[in-house]
SEVEX-623068 format. One record per atom (N, C-alpha, C): x negated, y negated, z negated. Coordinates in steps of 0.2 Angstrom, whole numbers, plus 5000, padded with zeros to 4 digits. Each point is the difference from the previous one (the first is absolute). Layout:
<atoms>
XYZ...
</atoms>
This chain:
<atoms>
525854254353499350025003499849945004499249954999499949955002499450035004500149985007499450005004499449954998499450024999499549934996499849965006500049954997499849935003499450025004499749955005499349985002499649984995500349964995499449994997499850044993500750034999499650094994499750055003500149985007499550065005499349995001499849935000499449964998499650034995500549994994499850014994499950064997500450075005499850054997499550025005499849985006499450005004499449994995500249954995499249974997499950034995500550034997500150024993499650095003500150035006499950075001499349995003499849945003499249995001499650014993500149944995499750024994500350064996500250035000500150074999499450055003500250005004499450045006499349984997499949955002499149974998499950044991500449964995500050054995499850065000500650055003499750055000499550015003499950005007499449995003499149984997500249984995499249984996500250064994500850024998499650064995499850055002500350025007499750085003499449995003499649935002499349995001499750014992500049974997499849994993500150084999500250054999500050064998499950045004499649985008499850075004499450034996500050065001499650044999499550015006499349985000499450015003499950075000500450035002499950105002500550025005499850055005500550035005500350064997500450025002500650044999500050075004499950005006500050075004499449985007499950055002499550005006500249955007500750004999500449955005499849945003499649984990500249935001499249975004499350064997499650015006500149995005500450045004500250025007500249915003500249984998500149935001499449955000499750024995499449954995499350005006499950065003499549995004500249975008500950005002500049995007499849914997500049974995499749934999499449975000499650064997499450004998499349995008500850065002499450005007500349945003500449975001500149945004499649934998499750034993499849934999499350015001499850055001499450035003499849995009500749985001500149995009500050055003500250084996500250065003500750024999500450055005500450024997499950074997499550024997499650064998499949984993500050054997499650004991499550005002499649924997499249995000499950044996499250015003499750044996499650075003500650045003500150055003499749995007499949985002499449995008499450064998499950015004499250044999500050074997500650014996499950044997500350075004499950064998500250075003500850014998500450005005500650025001500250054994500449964994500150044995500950004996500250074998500549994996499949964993499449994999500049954993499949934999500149985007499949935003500849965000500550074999500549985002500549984989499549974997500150014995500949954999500049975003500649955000500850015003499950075003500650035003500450064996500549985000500450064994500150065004499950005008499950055004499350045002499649994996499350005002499950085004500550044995499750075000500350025009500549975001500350005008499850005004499449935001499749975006499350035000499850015007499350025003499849934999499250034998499749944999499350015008500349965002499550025007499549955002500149914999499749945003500049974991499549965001500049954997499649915002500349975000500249994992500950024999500150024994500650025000500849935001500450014999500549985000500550014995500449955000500850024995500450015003500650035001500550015005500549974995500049934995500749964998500049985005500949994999500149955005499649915001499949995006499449955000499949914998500850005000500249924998499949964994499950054994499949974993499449985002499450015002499549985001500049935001500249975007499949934997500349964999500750044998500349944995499950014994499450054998499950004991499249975000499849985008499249974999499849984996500649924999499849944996500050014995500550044997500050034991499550044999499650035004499550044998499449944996500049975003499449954997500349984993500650024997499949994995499950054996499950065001499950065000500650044997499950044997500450084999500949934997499849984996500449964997500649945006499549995003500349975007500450045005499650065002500750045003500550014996500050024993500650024998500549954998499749925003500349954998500749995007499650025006500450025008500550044997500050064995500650025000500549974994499749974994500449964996500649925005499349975002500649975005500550035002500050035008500350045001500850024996499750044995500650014995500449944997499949955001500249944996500449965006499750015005500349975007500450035002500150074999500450045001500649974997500250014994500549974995500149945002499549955004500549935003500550005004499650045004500550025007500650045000500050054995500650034999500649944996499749964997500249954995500349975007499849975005500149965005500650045003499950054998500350065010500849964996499950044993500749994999500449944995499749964999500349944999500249975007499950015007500149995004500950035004500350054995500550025000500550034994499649964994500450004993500549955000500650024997500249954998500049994991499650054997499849994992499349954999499749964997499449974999499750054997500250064996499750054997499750065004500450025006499850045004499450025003499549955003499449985000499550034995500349974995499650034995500150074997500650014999499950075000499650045005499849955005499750075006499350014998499749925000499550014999499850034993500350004994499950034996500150085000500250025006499950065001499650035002499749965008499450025001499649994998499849944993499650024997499850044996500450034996500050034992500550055000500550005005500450094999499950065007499249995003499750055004499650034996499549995003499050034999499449965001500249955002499649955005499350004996500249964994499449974993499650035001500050085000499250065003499749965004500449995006499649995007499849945000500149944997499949945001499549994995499750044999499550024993499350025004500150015008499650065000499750005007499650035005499649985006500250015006500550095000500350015005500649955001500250005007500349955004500850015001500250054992500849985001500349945001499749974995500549954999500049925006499450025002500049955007500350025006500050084997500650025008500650004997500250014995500849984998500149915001499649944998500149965001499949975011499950035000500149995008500550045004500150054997500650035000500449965000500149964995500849994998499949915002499349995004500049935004500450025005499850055005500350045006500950004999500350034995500550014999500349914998499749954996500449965000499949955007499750015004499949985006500650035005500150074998500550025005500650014996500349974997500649954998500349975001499549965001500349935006500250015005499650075004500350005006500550045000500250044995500550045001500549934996500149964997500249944999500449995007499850005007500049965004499549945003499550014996499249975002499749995007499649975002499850015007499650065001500250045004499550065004499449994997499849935001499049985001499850014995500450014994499750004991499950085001500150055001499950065001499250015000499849945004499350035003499649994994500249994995499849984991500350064996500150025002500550064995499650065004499649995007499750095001499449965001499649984999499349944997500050044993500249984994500250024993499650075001500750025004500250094998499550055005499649935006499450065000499350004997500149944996499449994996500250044994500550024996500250054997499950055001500050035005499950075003499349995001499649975002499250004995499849984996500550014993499750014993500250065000500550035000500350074998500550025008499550065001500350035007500950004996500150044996500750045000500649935001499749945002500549964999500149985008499950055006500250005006500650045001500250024993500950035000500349924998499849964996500549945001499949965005499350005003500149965005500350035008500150054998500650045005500750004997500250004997500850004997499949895000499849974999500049954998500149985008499750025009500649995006500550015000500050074998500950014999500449974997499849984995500649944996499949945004499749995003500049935005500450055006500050065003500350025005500850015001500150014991500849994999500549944997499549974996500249944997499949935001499349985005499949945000500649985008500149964998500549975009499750005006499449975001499850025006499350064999500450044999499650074999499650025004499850005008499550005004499549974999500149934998499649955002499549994991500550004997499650024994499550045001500250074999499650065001499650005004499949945006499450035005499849924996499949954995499849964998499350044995500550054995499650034995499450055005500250025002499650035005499450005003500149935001499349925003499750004994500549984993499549994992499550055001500550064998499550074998499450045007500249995003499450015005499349984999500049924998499449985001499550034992500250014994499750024996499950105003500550015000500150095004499250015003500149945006499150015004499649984997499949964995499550004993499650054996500650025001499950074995499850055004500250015006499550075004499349985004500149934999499149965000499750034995500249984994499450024993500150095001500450025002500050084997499850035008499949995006499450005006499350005000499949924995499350004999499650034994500450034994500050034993500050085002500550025002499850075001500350025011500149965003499850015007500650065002500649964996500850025003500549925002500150015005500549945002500849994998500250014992500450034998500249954995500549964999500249964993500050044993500350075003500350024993499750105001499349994998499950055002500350064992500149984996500150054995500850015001500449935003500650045001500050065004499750015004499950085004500250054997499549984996500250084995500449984995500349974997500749994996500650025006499949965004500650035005500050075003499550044999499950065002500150054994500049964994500350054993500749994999500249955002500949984999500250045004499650015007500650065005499850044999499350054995499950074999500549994994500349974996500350004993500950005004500149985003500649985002500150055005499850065005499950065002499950074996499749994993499850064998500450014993500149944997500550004993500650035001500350024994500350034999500849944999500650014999500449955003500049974992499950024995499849984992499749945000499450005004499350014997500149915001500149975007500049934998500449964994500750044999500249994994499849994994499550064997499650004997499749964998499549965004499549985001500249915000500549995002500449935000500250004994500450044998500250004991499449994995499450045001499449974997499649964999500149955005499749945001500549965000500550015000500349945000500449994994500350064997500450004992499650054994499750055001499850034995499350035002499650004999499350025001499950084998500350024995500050064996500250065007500149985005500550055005499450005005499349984999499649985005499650095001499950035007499950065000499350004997499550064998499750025002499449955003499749974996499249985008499450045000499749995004499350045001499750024993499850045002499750024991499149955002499849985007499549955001500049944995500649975003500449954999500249984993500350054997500350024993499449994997499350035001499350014996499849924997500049955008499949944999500449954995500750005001500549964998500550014996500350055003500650034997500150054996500450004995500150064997500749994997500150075000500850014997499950024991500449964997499950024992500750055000499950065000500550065000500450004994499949964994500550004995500649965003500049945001500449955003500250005008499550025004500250025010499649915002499949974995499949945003499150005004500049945005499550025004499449954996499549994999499549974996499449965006499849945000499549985006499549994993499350034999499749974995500450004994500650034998500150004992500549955001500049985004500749915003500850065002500549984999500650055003500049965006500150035005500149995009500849995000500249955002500649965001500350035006500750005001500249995007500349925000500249995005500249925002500749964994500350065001500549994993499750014995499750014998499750024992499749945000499649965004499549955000500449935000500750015001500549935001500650015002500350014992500750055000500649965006499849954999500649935005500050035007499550025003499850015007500850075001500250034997500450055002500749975002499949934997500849974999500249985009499049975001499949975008500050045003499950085002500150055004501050005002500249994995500850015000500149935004499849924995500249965005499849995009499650055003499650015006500750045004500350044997500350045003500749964998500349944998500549984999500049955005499449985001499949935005500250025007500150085002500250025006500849995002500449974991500650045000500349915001500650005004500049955001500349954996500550004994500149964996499350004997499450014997499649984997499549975004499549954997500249944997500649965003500149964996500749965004499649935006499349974997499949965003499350045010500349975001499950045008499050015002499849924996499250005001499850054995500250014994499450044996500550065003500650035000500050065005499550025004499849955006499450015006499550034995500049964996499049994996500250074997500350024997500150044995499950085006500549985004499750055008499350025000499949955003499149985004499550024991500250014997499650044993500150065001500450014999500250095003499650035005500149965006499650055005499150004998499949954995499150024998500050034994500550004995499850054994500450085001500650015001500250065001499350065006500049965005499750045004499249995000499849984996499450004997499950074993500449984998500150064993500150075004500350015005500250065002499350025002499849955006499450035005499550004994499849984995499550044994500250054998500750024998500050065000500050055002500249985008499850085006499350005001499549964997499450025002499950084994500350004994500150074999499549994993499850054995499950004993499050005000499750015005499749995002499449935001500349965002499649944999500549964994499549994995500049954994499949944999500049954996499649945002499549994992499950075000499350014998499849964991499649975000499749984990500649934999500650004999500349964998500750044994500449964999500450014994500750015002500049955006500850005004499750005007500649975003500250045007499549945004499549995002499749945001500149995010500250065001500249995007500849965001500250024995500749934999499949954999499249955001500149954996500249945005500050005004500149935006500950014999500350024999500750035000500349964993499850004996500349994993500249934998499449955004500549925001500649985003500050075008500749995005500450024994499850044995500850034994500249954998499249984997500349934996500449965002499949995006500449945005500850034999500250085002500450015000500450004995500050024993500249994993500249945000499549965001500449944997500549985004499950025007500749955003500450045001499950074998500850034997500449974994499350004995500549964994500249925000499849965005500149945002500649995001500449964996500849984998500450014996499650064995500250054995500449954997499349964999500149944992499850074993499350015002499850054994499749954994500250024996499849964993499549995000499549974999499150005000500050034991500349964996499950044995500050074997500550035006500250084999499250035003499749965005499550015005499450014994499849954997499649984996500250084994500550014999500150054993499750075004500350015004499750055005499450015000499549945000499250005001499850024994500249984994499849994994500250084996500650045003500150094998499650015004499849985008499650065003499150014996499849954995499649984996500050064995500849984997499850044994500250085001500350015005500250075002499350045003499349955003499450045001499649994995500049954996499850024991500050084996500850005003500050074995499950065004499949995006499850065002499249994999499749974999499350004998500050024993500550004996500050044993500350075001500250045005499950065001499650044997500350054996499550054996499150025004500350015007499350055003500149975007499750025004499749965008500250025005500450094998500350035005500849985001500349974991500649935001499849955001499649995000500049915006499950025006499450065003500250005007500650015002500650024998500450045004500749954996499949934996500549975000499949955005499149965004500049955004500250045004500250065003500450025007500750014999500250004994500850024999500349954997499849954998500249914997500349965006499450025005500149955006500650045005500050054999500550025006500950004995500050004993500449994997500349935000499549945001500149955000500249975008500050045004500150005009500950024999500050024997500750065000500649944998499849994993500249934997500249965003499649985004499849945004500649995006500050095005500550015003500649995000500350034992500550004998500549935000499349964996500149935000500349985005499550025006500249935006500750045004500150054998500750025006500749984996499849994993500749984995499749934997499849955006499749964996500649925000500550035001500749955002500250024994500150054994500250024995499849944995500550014995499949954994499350004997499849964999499450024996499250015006500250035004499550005003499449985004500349915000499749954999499449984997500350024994499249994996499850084998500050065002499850055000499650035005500049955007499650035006499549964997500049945000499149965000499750014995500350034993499650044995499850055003500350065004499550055002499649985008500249955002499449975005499449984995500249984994499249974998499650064996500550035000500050074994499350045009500450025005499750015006499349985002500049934999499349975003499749984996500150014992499749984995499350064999500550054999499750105002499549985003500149995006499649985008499249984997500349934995499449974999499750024994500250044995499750024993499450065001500550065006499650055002499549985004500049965004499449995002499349974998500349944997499449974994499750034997500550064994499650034997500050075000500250065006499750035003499650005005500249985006499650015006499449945001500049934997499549965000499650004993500350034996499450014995499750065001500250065003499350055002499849975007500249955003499549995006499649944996500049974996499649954996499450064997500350024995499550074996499450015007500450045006499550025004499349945001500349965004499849965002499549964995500349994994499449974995499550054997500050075002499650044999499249995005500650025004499549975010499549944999500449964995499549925004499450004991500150054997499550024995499550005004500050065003499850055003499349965006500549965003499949945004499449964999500349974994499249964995499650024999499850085000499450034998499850015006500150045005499849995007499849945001500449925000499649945001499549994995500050034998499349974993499450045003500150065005499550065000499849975008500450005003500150025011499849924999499350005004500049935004499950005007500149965003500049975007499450045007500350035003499750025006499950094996500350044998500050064997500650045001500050064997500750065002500050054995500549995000500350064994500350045003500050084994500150045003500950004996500550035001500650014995500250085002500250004996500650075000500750005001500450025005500749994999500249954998500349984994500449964998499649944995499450015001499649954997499749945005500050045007500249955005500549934999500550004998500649975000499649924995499650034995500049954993499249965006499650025004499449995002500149955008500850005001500149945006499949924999500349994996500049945000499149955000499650044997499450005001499649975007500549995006499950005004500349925004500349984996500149944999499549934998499550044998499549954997499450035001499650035002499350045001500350035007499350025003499950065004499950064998500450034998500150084999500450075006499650034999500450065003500150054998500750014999500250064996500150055004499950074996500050065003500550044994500450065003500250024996499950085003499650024996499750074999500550064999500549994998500550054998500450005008499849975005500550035007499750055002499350014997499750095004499750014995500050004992499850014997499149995000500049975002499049945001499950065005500250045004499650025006499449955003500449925002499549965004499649964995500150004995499949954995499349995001499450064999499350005000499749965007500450025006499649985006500449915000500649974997500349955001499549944995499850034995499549964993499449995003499650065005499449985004500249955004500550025005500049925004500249934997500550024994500149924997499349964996499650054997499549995000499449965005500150035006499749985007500149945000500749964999500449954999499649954997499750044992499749964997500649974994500550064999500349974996499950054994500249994992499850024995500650045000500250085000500550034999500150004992500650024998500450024993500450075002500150014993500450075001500449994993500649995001500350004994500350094996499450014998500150084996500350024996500349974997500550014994500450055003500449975007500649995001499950085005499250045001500150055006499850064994500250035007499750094995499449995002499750074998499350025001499650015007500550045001499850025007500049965006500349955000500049945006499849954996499549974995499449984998499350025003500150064999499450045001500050015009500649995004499849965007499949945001500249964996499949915003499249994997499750024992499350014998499550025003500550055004499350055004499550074996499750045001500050054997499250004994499849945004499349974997500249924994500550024998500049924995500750014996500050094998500750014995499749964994499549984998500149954994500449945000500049985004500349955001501050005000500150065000500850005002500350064993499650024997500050034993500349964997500550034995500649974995499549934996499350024998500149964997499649945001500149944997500049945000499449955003499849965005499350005003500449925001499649954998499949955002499849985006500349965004500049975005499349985001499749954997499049985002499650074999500550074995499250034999500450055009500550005000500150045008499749965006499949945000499649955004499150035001500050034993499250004998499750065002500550045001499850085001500150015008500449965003500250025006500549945004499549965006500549945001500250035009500050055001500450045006500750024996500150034996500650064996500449924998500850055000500249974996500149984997500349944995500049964993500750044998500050014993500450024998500349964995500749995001500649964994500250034998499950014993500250014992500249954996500549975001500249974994500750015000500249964992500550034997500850005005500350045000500749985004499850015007499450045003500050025005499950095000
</atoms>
């Protein structure tokens, strides 16, 4: 076993830069121009209005306090709508750090998370060639975090996972070093990181709290560290209760944490002693075990297909964490050996191996005791795991760091876990393919297990890194062509959809939308003045009196009618202009001709 030179460290630096770019130009080159969920909205307008010089959705000034004003919130039906102009309650920091990519438009922010994801894999690549003694190890990481998770969705797409896992794991390889023994002062860069993380995605004020602790146990001079991180993450902390002060007029960084911490103590008070159990087991190993959701909930998203028990998002199988990257189970076990004192033998990836445990075990746990109850809603896997899955990454490989794993056996691995989801795509019927992607991957975890406790046996050498590639191969076959081929399907439906609306909506105008046809009518707002309205959060109760005023505005209203029932047409038209909202077909100039008060109606095809 040869530690690599400085100068093949050079060289696989350059060789993993051109890699990255590479990739980097194919997943630009194949974005899909369409949005995916309401989410990615909820984000889209805290940019819109900043570039507008608001932190408010322009537009919405002037108008009467309405539930269909709130067309960009996945909670719309929760909130009173009392003030306008309305607000977004995302968290507030993606805004201007997606500014500048906004000017490229819809294409440009999803480029903020393509980066992102590619620089993610540098860093990881860094963390641990920084304590490998394999030239290979490194690359195994990175090729893990990129192609044996779920990332490839997200770096596809608007919402801000992949920016917050990439600053995530800035955060994390900053506090490294100091758990290294670093100087205390680099801290103030690792809680800097992690509170600008905590304003892309609140739920990440659980790592940025487990992430002192591991400085309170592990780094040497523990105090001084921890009140350094402290200094970091304060100054974005007061940031953030700035924009959420002047947005909705609480002095509060983390106002939706409130009520997340107030369901984890009603779930952790009123469950049953099962019940976390349960619920752990579902998301993190089998998904089939997952209780019961709201029949609300259920109507929207989920469904259970009763011949099989598997859970359905959209006709997509809903994953738990092991289903989604059967390797990950190996790394739960190595978390819990890292505590035992022969394992590892060398002293620093022991620490590092530590200091990963205390941010993924008890991250995993606290999702679960929030209880069966909150989901994370229109995805295919566990996406509230995803800032987590590069620390796995990191972890895997410097377990296996010194194996001396075959790359050959590595590579045979990759090329079965290919033809192994080949043929479950030649399964007879749908209900054996859903119920082999859940039971493939936990059979290939088991494997895997067996492997690494008798991996000093003859032969085992080259039979563990066949089922590591057999593992992360899985990881990346289901994903590509499950879970990112029906978010592609979605999305290229969307940006159809998209082109007819921009060929119809011009500049300084408002559409009306329904539910879920909102979603396909945001982006719109990226290149014209448009104000969307979403008629389905009262059913067009305001619809009539909100079309008079936008009109007063002097802007040309639209009603995309396809996509509404009758009855809430016949309130946004008004009781004097049902020709106009009648099934059939009315050209845009002759609706101009009959009536330039009422709204315009859009009819074409794929809306």
């Amino acid at each position: 076993m040869v530690e690599p030179t400085s100068s093949q460290k050079r060289r696989d630096y350059s060789i993993l830069l051109v890699f990255l770019v590479v990739l980097g130009i194919v997943l630009v080159a194949t974005t899909i121009r369409g949005p995916f969920t309401i989410d990615e909205a909820n984000y889209l307008v805290t940019v819109t209005g900043l570039r507008a010089g608001t932190l408010f959705v322009p537009g919405t000034e002037g108008l009467t306090p309405s539930k269909e004003l709130f067309w960009f919130d996945p909670e719309a039906f929760g909130r009173v709508a009392s003030r306008t102009p309305v607000v977004s309650v995302a968290p507030p920091l993606y805004a201007p750090i997606a500014l500048p990519f906004s000017y490229l438009g819809w294409r440009g922010l999803v480029f903020l998370n393509t980066l992102s994801y590619l620089l993610t894999a540098f860093l990881v690549f860094a963390l641990v060639r920084r304590y490998a003694v394999e030239r290979q190890t490194p690359w195994l990481a990175a090729a893990i975090t990129l192609f044996g998770g779920y990332a490839i969705e997200y770096s596809q797409g608007l919402w801000p996972h992949m920016l917050s896992v990439f600053l995530v794991m800035s955060a994390v390889y900053v506090a490294s070093r100091v758990w290294d023994g670093g100087s205390p002062r680099i801290a103030v860069v690792c809680g800097l990181l992690m509170g600008v993380a905590t304003g892309i995605r609140e739920q990440n004020i659980i790592l940025a709290g487990l992430l002192v602790i591991t400085m309170l146990l592990l780094a040497e001079r523990k105090l001084l560290s921890s009140f350094w991180y402290a200094i970091g993450i304060s100054l974005p902390l007061v940031i953030i209760a700035t924009f959420h002060f002047f947005r909705q007029g609480v002095w509060h960084p983390f106002p939706k944490a409130v009520a997340f911490s107030g369901m984890l103590s009603q779930n952790v008070s009123s469950s049953s002693t099962a019940s976390p159990f349960r619920i752990f087991w579902a998301r993190v190993v089998d998904f089939t075990a997952y209780p019961a959701i709201s029949d609300s909930f259920q109507s929207l998203f989920y469904e259970r297909d009763p011949a099989s028990g598997v859970v359905l998002v959209g006709g997509i199988v809903k994953k738990a964490l092991i289903q989604s990257c059967p390797w990950v189970a190996l790394v739960l076990v190595i978390l819990i050996l890292a505590w035992v004192k022969r394992y590892p033998d060398s002293k620093v990836v022991k620490k590092n191996l530590r200091a990963l445990s205390l941010l993924v075990l008890p991250l995993l746990v606290i999702l679960t005791l929030v209880g069966g109850g909150r989901t994370d809603g229109l995805s295919y896997n566990q996406r509230y795991f995803l800032e987590i899955i590069p620390l796995m990454a990191i972890i895997l490989a410097l377990a296996l760091d010194g194996l001396a794993l075959s790359l050959t056996s590595l590579i045979v691995g990759l090329i079965g876990s290919g033809a192994l989801f080949a043929l479950t795509l030649m399964l007879p019927s749908r209900t054996l393919y859903e119920m082999a992607l859940l039971r493939i991957p936990l059979l290939l975890a088991a494997l895997l297990l067996v492997a690494w406790f008798i991996r000093s046996k003859g032969g085992m050498r080259l039979i563990l890194p066949i089922l590591i590639g057999l593992c992360v191969g899985w990881g990346f076959f289901v994903h590509v062509f499950d879970d990112l081929a029906a978010s592609r399907v979605r999305r290229g439906k969307n940006a159809a959809q998209l082109a007819v609306l921009e060929s119809v909506i011009p500049d300084h105008s408002a559409l009306f939308a329904y539910w879920g046809s909102r979603d396909i009518a945001g982006p719109l707002q990226l290149t014209r003045d448009v104000v969307i309205l979403d008629a389905g959060a009262d059913e067009g109760a305001d619809a009539a009196r909100l079309t008079r005023e936008l009109r007063l505005q002097n802007r040309r209203v639209f009603v995309m009618t396809d996509v509404f029932p009758e009855k809430v047409l016949e309130e946004i038209a008004g009781k004097d202009s049902l020709a106009l909202v009648s099934n059939q077909t009315i050209g845009i100039d002759e609706v101009i001709k009959r009536s330039e008060d009422k709204p315009t109606k859009v009819n074409s095809p794929g809306l």
